[in-house]
NUVEX-676332 format. One record per residue: x negated, y negated, z negated of N, C-alpha, C in turn; residue in three letters. Coordinates in steps of 0.2 Angstrom, whole numbers, padded with zeros to 4 digits, always signed. Last residue first. Layout:
<sites>
XYZXYZXYZALA...
</sites>
This chain:
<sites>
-0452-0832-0684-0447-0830-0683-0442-0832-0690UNK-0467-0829-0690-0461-0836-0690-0455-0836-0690UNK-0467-0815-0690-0467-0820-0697-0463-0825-0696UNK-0464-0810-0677-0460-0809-0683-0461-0815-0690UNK-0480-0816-0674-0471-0821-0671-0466-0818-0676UNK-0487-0809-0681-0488-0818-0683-0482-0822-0680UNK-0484-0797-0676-0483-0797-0682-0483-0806-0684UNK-0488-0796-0662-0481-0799-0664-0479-0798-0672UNK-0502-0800-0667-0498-0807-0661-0491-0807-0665UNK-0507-0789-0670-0507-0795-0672-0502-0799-0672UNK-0506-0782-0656-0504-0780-0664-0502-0786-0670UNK-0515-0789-0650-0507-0788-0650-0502-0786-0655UNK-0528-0798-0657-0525-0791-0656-0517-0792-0654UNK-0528-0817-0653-0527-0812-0660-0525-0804-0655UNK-0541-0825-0646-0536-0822-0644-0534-0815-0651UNK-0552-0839-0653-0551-0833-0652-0544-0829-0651UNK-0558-0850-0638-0553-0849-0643-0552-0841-0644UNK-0576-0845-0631-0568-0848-0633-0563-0847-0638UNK-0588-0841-0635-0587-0848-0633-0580-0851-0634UNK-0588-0828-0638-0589-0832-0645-0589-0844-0640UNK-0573-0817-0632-0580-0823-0629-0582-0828-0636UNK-0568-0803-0631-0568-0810-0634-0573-0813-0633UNK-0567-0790-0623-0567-0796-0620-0566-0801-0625UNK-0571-0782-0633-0578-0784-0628-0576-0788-0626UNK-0564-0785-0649-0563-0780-0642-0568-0785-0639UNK-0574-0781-0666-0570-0786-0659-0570-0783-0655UNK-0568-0767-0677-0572-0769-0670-0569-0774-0667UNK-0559-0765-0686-0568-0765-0689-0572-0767-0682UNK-0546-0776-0688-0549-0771-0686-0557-0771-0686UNK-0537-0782-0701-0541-0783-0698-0546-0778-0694UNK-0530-0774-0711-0527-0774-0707-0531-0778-0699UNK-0533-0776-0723-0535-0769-0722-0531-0769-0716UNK-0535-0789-0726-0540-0786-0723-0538-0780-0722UNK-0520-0791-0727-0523-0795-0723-0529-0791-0722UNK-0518-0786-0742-0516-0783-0737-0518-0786-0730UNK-0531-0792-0751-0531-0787-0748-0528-0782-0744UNK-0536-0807-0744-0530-0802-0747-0529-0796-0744UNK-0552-0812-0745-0547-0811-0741-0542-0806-0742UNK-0560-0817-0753-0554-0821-0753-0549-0818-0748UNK-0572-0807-0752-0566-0806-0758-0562-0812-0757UNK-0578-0812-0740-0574-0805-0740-0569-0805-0746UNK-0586-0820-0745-0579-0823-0740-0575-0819-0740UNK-0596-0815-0749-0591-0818-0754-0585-0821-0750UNK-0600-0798-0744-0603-0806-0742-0595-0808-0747UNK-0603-0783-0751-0598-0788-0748-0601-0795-0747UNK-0619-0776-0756-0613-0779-0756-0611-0784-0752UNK-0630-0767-0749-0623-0765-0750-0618-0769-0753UNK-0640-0775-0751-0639-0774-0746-0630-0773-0745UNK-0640-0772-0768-0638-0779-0764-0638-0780-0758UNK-0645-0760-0765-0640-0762-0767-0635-0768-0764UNK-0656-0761-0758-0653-0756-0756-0644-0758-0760UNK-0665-0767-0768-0664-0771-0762-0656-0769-0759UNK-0664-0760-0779-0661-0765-0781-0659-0772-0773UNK-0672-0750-0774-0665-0748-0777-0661-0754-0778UNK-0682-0756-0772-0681-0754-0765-0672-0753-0767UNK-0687-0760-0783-0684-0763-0781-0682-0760-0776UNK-0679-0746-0796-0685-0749-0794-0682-0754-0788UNK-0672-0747-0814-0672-0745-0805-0678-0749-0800UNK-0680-0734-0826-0679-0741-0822-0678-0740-0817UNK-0686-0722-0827-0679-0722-0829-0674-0731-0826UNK-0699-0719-0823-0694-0717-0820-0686-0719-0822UNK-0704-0728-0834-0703-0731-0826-0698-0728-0822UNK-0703-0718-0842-0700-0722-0845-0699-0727-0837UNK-0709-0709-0840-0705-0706-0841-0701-0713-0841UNK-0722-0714-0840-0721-0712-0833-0712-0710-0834UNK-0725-0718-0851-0724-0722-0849-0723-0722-0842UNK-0727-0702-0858-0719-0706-0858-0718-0713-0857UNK-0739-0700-0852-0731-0696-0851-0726-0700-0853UNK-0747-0706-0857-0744-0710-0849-0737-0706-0849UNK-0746-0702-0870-0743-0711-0867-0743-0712-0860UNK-0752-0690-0867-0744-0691-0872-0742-0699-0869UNK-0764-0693-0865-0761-0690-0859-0754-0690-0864UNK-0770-0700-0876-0769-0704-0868-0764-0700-0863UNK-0770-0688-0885-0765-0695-0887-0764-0699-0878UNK-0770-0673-0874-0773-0678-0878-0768-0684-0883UNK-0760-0659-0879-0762-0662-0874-0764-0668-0879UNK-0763-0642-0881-0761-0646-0884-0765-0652-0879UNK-0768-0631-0873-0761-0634-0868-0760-0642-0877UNK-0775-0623-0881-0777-0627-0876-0772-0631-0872UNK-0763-0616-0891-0771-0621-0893-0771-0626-0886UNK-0758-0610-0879-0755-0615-0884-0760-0619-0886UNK-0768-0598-0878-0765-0605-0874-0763-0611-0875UNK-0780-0590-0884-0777-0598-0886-0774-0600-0881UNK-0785-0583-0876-0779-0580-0882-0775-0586-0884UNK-0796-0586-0870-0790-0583-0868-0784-0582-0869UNK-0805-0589-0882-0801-0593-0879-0795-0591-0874UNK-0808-0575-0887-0804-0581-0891-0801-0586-0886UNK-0813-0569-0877-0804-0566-0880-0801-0572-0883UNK-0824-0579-0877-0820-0580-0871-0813-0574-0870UNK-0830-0575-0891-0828-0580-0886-0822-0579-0883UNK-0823-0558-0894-0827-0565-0894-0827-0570-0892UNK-0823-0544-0900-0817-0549-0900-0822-0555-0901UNK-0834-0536-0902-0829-0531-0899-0824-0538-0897UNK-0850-0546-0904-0845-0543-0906-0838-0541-0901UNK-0865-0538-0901-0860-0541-0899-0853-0540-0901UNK-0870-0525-0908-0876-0531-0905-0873-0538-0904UNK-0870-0513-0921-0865-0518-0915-0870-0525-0912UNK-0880-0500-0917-0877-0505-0922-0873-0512-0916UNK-0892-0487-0918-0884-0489-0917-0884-0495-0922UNK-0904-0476-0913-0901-0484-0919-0896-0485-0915UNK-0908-0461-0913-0906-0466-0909-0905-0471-0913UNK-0921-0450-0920-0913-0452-0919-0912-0459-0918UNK-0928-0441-0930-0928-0442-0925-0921-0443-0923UNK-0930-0446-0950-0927-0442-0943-0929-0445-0937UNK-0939-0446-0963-0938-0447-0955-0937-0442-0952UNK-0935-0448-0980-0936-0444-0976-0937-0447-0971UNK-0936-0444-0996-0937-0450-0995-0939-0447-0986UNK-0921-0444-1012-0922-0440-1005-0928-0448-0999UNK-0912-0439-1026-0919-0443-1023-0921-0442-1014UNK-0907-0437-1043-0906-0435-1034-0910-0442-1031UNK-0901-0443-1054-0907-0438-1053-0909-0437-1045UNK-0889-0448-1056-0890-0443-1059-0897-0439-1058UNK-0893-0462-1050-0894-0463-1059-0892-0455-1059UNK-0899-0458-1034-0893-0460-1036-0897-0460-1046UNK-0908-0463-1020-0908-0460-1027-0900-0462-1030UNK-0915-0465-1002-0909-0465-1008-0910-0462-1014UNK-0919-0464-0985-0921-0464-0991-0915-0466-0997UNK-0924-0464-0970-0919-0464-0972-0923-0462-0981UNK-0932-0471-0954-0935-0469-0961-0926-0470-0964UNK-0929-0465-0938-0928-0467-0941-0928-0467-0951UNK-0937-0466-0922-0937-0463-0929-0934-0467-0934UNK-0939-0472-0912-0935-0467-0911-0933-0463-0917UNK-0944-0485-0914-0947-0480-0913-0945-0473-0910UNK-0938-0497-0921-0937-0496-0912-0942-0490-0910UNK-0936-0496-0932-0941-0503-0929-0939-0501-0923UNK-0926-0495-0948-0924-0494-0939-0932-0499-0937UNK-0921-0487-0962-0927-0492-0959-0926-0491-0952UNK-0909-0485-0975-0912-0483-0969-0915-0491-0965UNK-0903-0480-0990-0903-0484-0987-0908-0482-0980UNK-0894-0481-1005-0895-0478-1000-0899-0481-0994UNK-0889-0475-1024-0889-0480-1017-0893-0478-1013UNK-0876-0472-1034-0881-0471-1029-0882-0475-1024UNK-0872-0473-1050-0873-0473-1046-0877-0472-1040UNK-0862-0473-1067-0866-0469-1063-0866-0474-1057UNK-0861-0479-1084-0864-0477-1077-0866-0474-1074UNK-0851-0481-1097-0855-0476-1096-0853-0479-1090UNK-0841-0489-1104-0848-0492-1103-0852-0488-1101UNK-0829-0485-1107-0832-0484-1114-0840-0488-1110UNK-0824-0484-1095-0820-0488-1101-0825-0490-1106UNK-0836-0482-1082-0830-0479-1087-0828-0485-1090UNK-0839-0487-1065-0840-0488-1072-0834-0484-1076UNK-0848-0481-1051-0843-0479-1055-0846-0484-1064UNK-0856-0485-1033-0856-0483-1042-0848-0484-1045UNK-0864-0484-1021-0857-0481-1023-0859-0482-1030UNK-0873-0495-1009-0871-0492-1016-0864-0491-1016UNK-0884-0495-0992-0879-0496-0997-0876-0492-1005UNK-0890-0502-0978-0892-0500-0986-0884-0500-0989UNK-0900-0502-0962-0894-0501-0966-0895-0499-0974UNK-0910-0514-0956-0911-0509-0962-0902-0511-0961UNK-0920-0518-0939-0918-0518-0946-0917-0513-0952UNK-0923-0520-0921-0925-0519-0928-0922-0521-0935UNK-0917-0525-0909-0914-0518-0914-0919-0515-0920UNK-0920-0537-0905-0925-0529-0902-0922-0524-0907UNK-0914-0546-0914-0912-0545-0904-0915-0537-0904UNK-0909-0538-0931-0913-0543-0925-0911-0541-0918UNK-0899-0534-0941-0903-0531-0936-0905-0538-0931UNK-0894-0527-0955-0897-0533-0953-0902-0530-0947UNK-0878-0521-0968-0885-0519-0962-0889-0524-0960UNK-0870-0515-0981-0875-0520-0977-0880-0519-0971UNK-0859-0510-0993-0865-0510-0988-0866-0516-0984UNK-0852-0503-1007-0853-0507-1001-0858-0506-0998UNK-0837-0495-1018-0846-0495-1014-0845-0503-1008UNK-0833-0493-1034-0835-0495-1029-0839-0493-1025UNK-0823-0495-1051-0828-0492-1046-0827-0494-1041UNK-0819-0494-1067-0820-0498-1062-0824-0494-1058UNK-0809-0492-1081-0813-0489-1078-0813-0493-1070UNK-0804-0503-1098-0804-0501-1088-0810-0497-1089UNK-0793-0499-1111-0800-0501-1108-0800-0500-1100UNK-0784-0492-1119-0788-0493-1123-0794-0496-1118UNK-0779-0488-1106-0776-0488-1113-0779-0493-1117UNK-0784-0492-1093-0784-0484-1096-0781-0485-1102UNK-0782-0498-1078-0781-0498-1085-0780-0491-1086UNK-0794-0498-1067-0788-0494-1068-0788-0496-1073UNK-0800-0507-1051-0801-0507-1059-0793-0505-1062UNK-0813-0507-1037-0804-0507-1041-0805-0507-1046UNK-0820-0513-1021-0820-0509-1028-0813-0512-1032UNK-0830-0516-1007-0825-0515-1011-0826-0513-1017UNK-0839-0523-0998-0838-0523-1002-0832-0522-1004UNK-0849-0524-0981-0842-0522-0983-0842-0521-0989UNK-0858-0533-0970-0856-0529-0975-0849-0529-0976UNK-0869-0539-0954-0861-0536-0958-0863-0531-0963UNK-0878-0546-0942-0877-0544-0948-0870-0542-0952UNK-0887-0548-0926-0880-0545-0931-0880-0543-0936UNK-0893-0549-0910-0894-0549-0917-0888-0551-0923UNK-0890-0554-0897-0891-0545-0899-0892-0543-0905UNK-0886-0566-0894-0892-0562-0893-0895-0556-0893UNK-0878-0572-0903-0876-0572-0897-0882-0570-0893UNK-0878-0569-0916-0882-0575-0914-0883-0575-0908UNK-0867-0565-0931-0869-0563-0922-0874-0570-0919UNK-0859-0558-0944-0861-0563-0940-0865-0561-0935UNK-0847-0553-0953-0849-0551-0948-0855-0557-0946UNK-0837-0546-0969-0839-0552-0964-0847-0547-0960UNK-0828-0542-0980-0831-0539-0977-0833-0546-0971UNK-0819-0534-0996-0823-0541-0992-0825-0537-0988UNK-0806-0530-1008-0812-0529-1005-0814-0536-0998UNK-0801-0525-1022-0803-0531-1020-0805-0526-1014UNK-0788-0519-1037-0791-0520-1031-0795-0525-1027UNK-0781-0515-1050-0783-0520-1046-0787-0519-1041UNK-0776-0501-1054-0771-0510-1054-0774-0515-1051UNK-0780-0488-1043-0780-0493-1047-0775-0497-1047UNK-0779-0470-1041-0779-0476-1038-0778-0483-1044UNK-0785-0458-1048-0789-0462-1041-0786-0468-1037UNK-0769-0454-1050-0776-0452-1051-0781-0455-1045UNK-0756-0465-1051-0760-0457-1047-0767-0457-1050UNK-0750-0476-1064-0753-0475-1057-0756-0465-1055UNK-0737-0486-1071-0739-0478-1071-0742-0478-1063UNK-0740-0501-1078-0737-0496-1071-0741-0492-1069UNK-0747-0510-1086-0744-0501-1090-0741-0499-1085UNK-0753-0519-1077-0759-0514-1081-0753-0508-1085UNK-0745-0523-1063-0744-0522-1070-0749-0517-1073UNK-0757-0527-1050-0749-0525-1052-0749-0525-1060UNK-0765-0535-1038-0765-0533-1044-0758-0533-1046UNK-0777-0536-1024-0769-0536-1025-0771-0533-1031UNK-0787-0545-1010-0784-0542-1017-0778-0539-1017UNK-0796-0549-0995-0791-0545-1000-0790-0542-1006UNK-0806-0559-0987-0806-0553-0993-0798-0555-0993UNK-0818-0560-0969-0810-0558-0976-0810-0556-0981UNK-0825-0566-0958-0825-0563-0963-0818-0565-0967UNK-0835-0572-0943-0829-0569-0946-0829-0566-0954UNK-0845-0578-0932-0844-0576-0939-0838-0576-0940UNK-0854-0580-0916-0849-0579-0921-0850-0576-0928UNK-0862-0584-0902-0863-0586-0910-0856-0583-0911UNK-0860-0588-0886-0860-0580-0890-0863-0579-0898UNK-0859-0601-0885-0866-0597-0883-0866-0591-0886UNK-0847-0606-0887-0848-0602-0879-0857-0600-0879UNK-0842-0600-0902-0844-0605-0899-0845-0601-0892UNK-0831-0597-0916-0833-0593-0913-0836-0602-0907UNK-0823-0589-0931-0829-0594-0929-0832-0591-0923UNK-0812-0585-0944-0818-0584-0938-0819-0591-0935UNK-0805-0579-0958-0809-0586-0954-0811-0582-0950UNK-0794-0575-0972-0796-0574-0967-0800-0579-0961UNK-0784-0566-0986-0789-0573-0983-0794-0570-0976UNK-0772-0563-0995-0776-0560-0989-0776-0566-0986UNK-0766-0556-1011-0768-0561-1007-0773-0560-1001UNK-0753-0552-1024-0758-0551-1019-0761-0555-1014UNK-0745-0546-1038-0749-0552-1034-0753-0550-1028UNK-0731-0545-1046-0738-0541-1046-0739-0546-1042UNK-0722-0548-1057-0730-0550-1059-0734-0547-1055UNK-0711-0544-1056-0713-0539-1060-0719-0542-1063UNK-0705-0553-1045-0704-0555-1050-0705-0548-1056UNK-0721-0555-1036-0715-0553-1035-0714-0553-1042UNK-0729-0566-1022-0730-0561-1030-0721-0563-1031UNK-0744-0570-1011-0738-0566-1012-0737-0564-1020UNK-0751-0577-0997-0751-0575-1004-0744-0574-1005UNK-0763-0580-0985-0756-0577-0985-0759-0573-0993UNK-0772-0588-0972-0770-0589-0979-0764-0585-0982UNK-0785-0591-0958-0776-0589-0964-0777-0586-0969UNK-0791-0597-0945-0790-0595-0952-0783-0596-0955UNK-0802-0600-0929-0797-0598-0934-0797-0595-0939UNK-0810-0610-0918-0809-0607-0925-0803-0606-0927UNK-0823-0614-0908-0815-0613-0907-0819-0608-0915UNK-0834-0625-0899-0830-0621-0903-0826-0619-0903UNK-0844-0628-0882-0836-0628-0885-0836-0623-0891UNK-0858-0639-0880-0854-0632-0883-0846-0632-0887UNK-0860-0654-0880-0857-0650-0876-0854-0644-0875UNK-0860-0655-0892-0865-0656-0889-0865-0654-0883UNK-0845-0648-0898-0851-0651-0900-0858-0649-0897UNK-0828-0648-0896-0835-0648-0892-0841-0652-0896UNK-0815-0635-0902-0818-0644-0903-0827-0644-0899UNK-0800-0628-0910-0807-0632-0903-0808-0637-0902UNK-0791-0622-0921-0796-0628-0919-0799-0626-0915UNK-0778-0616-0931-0784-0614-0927-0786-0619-0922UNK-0771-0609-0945-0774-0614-0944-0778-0610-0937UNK-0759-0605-0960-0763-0603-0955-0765-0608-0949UNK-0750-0599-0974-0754-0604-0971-0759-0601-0963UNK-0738-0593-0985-0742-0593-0977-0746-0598-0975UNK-0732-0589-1000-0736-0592-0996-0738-0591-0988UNK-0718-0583-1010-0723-0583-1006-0725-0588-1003UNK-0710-0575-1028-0711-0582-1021-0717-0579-1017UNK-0698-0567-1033-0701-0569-1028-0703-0571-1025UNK-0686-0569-1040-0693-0571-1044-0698-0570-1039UNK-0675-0567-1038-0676-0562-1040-0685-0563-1043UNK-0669-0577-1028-0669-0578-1035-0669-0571-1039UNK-0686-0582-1020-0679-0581-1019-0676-0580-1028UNK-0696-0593-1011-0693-0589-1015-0688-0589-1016UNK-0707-0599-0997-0701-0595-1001-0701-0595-1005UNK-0715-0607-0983-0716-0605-0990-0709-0603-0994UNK-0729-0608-0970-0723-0608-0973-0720-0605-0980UNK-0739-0619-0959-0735-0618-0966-0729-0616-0967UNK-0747-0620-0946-0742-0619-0948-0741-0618-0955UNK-0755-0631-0933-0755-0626-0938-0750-0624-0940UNK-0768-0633-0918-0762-0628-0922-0764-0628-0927UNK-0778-0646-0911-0778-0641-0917-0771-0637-0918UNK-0794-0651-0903-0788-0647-0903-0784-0645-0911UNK-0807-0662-0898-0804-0659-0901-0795-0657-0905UNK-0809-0673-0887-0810-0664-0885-0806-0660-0891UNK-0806-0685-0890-0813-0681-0890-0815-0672-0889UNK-0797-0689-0893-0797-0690-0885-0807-0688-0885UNK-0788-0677-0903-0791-0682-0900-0793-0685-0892UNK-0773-0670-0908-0777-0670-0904-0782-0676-0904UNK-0760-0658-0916-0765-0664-0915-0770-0663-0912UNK-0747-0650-0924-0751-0649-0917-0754-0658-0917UNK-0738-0640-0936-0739-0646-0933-0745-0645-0928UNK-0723-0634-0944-0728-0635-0941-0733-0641-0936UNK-0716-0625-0958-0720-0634-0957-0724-0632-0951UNK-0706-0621-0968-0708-0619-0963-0710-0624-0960UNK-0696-0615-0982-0698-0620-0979-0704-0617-0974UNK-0681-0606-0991-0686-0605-0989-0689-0613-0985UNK-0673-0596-1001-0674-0602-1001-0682-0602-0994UNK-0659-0584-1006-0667-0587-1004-0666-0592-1001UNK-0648-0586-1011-0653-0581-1014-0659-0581-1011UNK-0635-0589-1004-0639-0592-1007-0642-0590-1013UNK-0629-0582-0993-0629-0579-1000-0633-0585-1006UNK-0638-0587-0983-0629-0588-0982-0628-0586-0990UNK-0652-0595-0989-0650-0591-0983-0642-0589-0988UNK-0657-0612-0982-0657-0607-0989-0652-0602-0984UNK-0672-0622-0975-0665-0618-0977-0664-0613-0983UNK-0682-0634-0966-0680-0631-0974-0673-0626-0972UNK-0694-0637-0955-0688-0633-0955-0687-0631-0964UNK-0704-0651-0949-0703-0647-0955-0696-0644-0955UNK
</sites>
């Protein structure tokens, strides 16, 4: 965890991250971080992503979390997950808001609150589901006006299904309008389309025309894994302790270090011999000394042992 405040001291801020593992395959990143400053500013960040094998099929997942609001009171917030496995399953989905001051002078057509969502699923087959849901709401004085559209589709492996969707409008006062819409796919080349809206309009029709719709998703598995390094580089509890009982032998001297040493030292006759004395002893016996006879000293020697007496 990293805390700080920044040199003016007007922001404040915190930062948490963390990384875990089992000896069961399962992985995990994550991060926290969080502010305010002295203008009334505070914030949030969260965010998360996991692998893990069940049944021998590898998961992997991610999500975030990110929230905000400023010292006027406006607010915002953006959520997000996926979900993905190696048998080509996925699901993903998000919503986002945001909301400001109801008496902050707005445009025409734009609102104080806002939402929208949308999610995905996939059965790693050919088969796929997704909608999209929005809508706002303006303060008018005396009351909201509110509006919207969404959708939805559902298609099987054989590209059979229905796309559908509504736009409607509410007033302040409780007046409605709306329309909806929709179309039938079986894999005939024809496609049944249909819709009424609450002012009257009607239409029940078939076209000739191809079916389109996402089969697989654009960002899957094997992006997901790809992407995760770090994810996958977090290493087990078993692999953390040999690490640092490998770290830890290397720091010990081993014996060959211990033999090589004590090879290296002086035999103990050697320290009683004065050190002007020894540095005078030559590092070679001459070839003619006989270990049978008396030993004869260097010449060198000799007349330094006759000035002695002397």
């Amino acid at each position: 965890m990293i805390r700080g405040v920044s040199a003016d001291q007007v922001t404040e801020w915190q930062d948490k991250y963390w990384e875990a593992a089992d000896e069961l395959g399962h992985k995990e990143l994550g991060s926290e971080k969080s502010g305010r400053d002295a203008y009334g500013n505070v914030w949030r960040e969260h965010w998360k992503e996991a692998m893990w094998q069940n049944c021998g099929l590898v998961h992997m997942e991610k999500s975030a979390d990110k929230w905000g609001k400023n010292g006027r009171g406006d607010e915002w917030q953006e959520k997000w997950w996926e979900h993905y496995d190696a048998s080509g399953q996925a699901e993903k989905w998000a919503h986002k808001w945001c909301t400001i001051d109801p008496n902050t002078p707005v445009d025409v057509g734009h609102a104080h609150i806002w939402h929208e969502r949308w999610g995905e699923t996939y059965d790693g087959h050919g088969g796929s589901n997704k909608y999209t849901d929005k809508w706002a709401e303006r303060c008018e004085g005396d009351g909201w006006s509110k509006w919207g559209d969404k959708w939805d589709e559902h298609f099987d492996p054989n590209g059979h299904g229905v796309k559908q969707g509504e736009t409607w409008w509410e007033g302040k006062y409780g007046e409605r309008w709306n329309k909806t819409w929709g179309e039938g796919h079986n894999g005939s080349g024809w496609i049944h389309k249909y819709g009424k809206s609450s002012s009257g309009d009607h239409w029940d029709t078939h076209q000739q025309e191809d079916t389109w719709y996402e089969r697989f998703p654009h960002f899957g598995f094997y992006h997901c894994f790809e992407n995760s390094v770090q994810l996958r580089e977090v290493r087990k509890p078993s692999e953390i302790a040999s690490q640092m009982s490998s770290e830890t032998s290397s720091e010990m001297p081993s014996s060959e270090m211990l033999s090589e040493t004590s090879s290296e030292m002086p035999p103990e006759t050697s320290s009683e011999i004065p050190s002007e004395t020894s540095s005078e002893i030559p590092s070679e016996i001459p070839s003619d000394m006989s270990s049978d006879g008396p030993l004869e000293l260097p010449s060198e020697l000799l007349l330094k042992r006759q000035s002695e007496v002397a």
